[in-house]
N, C-alpha and C positions, 0 to 999 in steps of 0.2 A: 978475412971474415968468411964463412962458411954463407954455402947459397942455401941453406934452408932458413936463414935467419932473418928476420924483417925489420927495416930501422923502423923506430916509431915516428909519426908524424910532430914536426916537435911548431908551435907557432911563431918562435925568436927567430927562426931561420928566413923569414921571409919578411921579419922588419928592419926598418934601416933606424940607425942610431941617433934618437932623438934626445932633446934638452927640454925635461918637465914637460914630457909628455908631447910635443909640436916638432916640426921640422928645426933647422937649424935656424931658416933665415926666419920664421916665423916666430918663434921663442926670442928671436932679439928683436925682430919689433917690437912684440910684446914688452919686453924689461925696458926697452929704450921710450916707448911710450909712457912705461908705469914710470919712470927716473925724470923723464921731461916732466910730467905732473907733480908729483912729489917736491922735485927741487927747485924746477924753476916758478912754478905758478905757487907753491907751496899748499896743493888739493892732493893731502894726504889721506882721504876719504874717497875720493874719486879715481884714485890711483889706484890704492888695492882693492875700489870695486872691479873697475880696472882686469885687474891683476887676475880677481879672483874666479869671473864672468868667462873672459880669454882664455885663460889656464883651464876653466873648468870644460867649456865647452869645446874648446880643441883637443883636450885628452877625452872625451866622450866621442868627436868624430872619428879620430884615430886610433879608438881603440876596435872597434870591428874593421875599419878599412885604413892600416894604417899609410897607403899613397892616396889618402882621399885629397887632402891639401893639392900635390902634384896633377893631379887628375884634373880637380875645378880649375887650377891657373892653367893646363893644355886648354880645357872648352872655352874659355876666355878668349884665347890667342887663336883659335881656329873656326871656320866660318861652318855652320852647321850645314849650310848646304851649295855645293861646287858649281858655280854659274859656266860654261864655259865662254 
């Protein structure tokens, strides 16, 4: 590659490979939630509100910052201010 040449900034390069739009473990909660309503309780109305609530607004948080998920579970796990 010649050095006068500039790679373009591309956005794919800095997200990690998600399922319907959610982390890995987040997208199976999700289906194993919406699968537990559906099959066991038989609230197939509650399930894909469910479904469609979860899905929508974890692809809306992820889609400008897609380690937002990973971020809030760190601030969870760590104390905001270090007592010594």
């Amino acid at each position: 590659m010649p050095d006068d040449w500039v790679v373009p900034e591309n956005r794919a390069l800095a997200q990690r490979p998600h399922l319907i739009g959610l982390p890995l473990g987040y997208a199976a909660l999700l289906i194993m939630t919406v699968l537990f309503l559906t099959l066991s309780l038989k609230l197939v109305g509650a399930g894909l509100w469910v479904l469609a609530c979860g899905w929508g607004l974890g692809k809306l948080l992820t889609w400008y910052d897609p380690f937002f998920f990973e971020i809030m579970a760190k601030n969870l796990r760590l104390p905001r201010v270090l007592v010594p």
